[in-house]
N, C-alpha and C positions, 0 to 999 in steps of 0.2 A: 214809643219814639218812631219818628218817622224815617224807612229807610229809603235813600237813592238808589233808584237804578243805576248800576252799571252798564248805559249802553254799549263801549266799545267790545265790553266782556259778553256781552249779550249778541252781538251781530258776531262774533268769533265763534260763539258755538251756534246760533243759525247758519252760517254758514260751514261748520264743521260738520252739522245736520243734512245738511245739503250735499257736499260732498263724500260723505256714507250711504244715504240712503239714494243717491241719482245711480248709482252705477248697480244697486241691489232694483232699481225698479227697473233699469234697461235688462237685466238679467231674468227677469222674471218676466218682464213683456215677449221678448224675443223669445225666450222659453214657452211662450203660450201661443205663437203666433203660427202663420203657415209662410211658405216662399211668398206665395206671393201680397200679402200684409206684407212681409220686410222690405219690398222691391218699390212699394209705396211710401213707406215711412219708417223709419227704424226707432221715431219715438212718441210714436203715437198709441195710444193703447188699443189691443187687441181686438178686434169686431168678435170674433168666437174663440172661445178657451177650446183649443186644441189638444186636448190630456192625452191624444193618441204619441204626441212626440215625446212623454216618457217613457213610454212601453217599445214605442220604434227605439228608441235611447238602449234601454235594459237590452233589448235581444242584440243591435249592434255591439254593444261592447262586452256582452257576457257580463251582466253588472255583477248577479250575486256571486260568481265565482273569483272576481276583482277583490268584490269589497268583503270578500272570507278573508282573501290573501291579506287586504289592507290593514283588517280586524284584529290578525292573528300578529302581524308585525306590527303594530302599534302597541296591545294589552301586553304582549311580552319585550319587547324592548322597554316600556315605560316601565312597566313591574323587576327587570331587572336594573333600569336605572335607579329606580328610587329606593334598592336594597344594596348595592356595590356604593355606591355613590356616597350617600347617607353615612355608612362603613369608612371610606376614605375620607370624610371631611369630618369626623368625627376624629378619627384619629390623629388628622391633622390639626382641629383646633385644640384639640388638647395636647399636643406637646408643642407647639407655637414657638416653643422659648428655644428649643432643639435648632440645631442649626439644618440638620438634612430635613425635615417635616416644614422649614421657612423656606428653604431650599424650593422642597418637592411642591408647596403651597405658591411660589412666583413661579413654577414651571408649568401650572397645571392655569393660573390665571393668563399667563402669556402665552395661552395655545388660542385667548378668543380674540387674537389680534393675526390669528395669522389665514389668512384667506382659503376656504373650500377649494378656489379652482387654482390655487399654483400648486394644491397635492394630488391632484385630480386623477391624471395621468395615472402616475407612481405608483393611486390606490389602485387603479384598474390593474396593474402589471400584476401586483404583487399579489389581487387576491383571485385572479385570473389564476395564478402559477400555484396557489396553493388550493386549487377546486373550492373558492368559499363567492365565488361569483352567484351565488342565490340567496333563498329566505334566510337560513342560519346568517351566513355571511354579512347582509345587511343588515339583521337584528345587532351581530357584534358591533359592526360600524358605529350603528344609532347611539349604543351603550359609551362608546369611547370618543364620541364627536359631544357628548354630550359632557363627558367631564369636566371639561374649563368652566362653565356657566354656572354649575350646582355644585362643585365646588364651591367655586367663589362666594353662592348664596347660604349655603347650607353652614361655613362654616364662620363665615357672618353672625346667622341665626345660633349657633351651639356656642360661641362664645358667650352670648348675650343670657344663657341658662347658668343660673349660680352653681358653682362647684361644691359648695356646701351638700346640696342633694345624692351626690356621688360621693361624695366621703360619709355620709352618713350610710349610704347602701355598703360600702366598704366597711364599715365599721359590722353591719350587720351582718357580713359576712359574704355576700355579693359578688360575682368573681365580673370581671371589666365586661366582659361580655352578658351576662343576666344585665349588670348596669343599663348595660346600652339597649338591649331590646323592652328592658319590663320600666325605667324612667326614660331614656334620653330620646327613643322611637316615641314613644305617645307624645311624647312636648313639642316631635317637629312636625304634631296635623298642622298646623296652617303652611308651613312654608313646605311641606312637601305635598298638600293639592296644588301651590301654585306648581311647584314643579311637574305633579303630574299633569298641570292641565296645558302649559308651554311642551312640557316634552310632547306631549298627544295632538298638539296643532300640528308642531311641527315634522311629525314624524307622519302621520296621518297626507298633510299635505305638500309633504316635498315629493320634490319631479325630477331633480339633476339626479342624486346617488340611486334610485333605482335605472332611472333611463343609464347611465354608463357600468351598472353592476349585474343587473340581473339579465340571462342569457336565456334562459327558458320562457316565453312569451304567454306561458301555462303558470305563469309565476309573476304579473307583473299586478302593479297595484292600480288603483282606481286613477290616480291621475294620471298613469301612462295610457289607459285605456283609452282617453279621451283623443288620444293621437289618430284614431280609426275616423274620425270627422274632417280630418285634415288632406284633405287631395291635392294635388299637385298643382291644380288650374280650378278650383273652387273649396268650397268650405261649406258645410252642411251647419249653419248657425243655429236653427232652431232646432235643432237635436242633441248640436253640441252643447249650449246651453242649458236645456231639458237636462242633459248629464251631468251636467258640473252643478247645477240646485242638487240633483243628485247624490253626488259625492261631497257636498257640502253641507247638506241635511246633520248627519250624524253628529260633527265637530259643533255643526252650531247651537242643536239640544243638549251637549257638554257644555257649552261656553257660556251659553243663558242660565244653568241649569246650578253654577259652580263660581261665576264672573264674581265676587266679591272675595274668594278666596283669592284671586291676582294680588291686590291690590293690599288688601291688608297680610299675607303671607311677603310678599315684599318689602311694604313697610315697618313690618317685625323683624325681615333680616338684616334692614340697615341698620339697627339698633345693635350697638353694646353694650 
């Protein structure tokens, strides 16, 4: 049989193609170029590939000792998310019917409506006043900004696992906990690589909760780093950009590398 084109469908992702890849080619031109290429054309492709302005990049910012810090606060915030979290929406989907766990289940979804900067402040005082204004301190943040969202998916996703499986593990003798690490952990691989791979963009490339948290400048992470490009009366473009391919490298060989767990780990949690 013969199929129609969908042209409107077809120029909506031409042009969705277009607006991904125009701002990934300005970043990569400017990235390759020198002052004076950008002072001529800022979109014109490069006359010589400049590889010297990632190395100028690395020694300005102290890349590898950034992107430890980045490394270390990412794999352990996301590794703690996805064992506290998993724990609490588990618990929650399975007593559902309890009034405190429906309770505690609309308090934990109605924290993703409530805006990062009206707490902003409050968070600086309070974790200022209790010395957790560093790496610890942020890791805990990540863990508990992160509960509204994986909640709500995780326990989406455990509903939609027949209870039958756990009464038979009960039966066998099983106590709630074997349950939950030796069936109910293996059954959530799809929805918690999405989770790991959301929690890991976003923890990897936020720029607010470290720039107002972290006080030791021996401690900050890779996109604060990029603040040392930034002068008062100019801007060093093609090095800043050299930085940020940089610090964008890592997440985007995860994101290539795992991108089909998003989509189907999500369309499993909306299911029950």
């Amino acid at each position: 049989m013969r199929k129609n084109t969908n042209w409107p469908a077809t120029a909506l992702i031409a042009l969705g193609s277009i607006l991904i890849l125009f701002p990934l080619y300005m970043t990569v031109g400017i990235a390759l170029k020198n002052p004076e290429e950008m002072a001529q054309s800022i979109f014109s492709l490069p006359t010589g590939l400049h590889f010297e302005n990632f190395s100028n990049a690395i020694k300005a910012t102290d890349f590898f000792h950034a992107l430890q810090n980045s490394a270390v606060i990412t794999i352990v915030s996301v590794g703690c998310i996805l064992l506290t979290n998993s724990l609490v929406s588990y618990a929650i989907a399975r007593n559902m019917n309890r009034r405190f766990f429906k309770l505690l289940y609309l308090y934990f979804v109605s924290a993703m409506f409530i805006p990062f900067q009206i707490i902003m402040l409050p968070v600086v005082k309070v974790t200022t006043a209790l010395s957790m204004n560093n790496i610890p301190g942020l890791i805990l943040l990540y863990i508990v900004y992160g509960l509204p969202f994986n909640v709500f998916v995780y326990v989406g996703y455990i509903r939609s696992i027949p209870l039958e499986l756990e009464e038979a593990a009960t039966v066998d003798g099983t106590s709630t906990w074997g349950t939950f690490w030796k069936i109910i952990f293996p059954l959530l691989g799809p929805i918690s690589a999405t989770i790991i791979i959301l929690s890991s963009l976003s923890t990897w490339n936020d720029f607010l909760l470290p720039l107002i948290l972290l006080a030791d400048p021996s401690q900050y992470t890779l996109p604060l780093v990029q603040y040392v490009f930034q002068g008062q009366f100019s801007t060093d473009f093609n090095l800043a950009f050299a930085s940020y391919l940089l610090a964008l490298l890592p997440m985007i060989i995860v994101y290539l590398s795992a991108q089909k767990w998003i989509i189907s780990g999500i369309t499993q949690g909306a299911i029950k």
